[in-house]
C-alpha positions as CSV (number, residue, x, y, z in Angstrom):
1,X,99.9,78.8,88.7
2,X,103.1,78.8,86.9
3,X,106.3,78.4,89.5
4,X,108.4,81.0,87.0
5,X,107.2,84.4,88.5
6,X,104.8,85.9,91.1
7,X,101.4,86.7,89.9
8,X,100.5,90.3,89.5
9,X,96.9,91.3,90.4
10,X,95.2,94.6,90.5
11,X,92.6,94.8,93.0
12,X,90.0,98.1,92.2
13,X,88.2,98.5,95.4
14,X,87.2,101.8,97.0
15,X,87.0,101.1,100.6
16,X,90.8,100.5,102.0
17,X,89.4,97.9,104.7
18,X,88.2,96.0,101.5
19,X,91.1,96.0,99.8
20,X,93.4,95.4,103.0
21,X,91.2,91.8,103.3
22,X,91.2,90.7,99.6
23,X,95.2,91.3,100.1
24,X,95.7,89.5,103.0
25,X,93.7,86.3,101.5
26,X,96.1,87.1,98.7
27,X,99.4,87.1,100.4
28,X,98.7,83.2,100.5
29,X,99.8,83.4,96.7
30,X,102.9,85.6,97.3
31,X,101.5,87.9,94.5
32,X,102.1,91.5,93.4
33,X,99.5,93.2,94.6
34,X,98.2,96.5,93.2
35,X,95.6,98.5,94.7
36,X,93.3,101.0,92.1
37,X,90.8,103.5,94.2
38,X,88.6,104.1,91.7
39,X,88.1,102.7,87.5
40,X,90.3,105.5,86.1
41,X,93.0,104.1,88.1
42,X,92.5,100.5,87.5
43,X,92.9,101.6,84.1
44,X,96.1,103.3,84.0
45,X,97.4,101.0,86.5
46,X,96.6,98.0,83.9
47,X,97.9,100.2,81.0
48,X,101.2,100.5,83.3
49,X,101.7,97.4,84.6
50,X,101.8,95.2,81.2
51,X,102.1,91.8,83.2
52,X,98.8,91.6,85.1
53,X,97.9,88.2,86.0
54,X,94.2,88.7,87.4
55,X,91.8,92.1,88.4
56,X,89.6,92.3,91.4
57,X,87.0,94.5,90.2
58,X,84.4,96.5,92.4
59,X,81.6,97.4,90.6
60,X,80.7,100.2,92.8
61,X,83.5,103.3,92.6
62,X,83.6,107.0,92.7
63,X,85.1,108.7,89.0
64,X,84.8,105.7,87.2
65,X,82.6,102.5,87.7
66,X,83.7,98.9,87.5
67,X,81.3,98.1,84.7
68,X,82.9,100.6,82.8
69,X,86.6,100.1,83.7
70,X,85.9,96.4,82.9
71,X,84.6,97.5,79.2
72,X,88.0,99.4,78.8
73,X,90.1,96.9,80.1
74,X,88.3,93.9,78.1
75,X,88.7,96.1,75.0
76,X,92.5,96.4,75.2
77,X,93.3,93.2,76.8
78,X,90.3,90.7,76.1
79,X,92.6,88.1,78.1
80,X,93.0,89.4,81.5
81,X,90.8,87.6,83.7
82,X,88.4,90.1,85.5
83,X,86.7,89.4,88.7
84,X,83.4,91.3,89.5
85,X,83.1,92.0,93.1
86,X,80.3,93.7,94.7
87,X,78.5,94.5,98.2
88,X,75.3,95.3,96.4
89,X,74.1,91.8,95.0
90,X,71.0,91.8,93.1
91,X,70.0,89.3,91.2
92,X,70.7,91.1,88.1
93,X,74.1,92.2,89.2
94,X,76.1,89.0,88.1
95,X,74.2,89.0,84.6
96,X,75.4,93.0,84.7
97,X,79.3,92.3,85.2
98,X,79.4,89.4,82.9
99,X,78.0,91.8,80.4
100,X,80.6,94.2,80.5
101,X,83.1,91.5,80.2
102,X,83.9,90.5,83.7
103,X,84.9,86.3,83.7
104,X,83.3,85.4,87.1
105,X,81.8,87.3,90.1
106,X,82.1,87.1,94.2
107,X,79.3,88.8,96.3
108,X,80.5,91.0,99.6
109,X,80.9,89.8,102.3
110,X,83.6,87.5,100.4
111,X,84.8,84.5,102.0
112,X,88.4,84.3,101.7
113,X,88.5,80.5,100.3
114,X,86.2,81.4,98.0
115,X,88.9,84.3,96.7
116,X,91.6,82.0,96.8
117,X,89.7,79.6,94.7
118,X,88.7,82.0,92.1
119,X,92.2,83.3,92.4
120,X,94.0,80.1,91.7
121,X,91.5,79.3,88.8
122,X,92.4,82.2,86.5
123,X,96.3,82.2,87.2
124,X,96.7,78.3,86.2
């Protein structure tokens, strides 16, 4: 992780007691954290917010899916590491995010040195 700045990561995650964990594992980092309620607004958040470092991305939403926000996001900006993160893990979920263009995946319930871990690795 570079010493210059903070990192800045999106985390798209329906459920705010989700999102409230994956940000307190995160505060570890001292990053910017931004929180996206559905795949529309990971979008526009992404779109807004030119410096994101890293995306938590729940495949499960209301509006707009994580599969598909992923395929948006990878379109526009192929290099911003995306993490797939999902309660529902079947066997061919993992093969599903990598698919759309997610980089790695974390199965609910998450452990949090298994977030930091996947954290640190795509903010080096």
């Amino acid at each position: 992780m570079n010493d210059k700045k903070n990192p800045v990561i999106l985390i798209a995650e329906d459920v705010e007691s989700n999102f409230l964990y994956v940000k307190a594992v995160l505060s570890k980092l001292n990053a910017n954290v931004f929180w996206a309620k559905n795949g529309i607004e990971a979008v526009d958040i992404c779109e807004k917010e030119a410096a994101m470092d890293l995306v938590f991305m729940d495949l499960q939403m209301p509006e707009m899916n994580g599969y598909e926000a992923t395929r948006i996001l990878k379109k526009k900006y192929p290099n911003l590491p995306i993490i797939a993160q999902t309660a529902f893990a079947m066997s061919d979920d993992r093969e599903k995010a990598l698919d759309a263009g997610c980089d790695d995946y974390l199965a609910k319930p998450i452990k949090s040195k298994d977030l930091l871990t996947i954290a640190e690795k795509y903010l080096k």
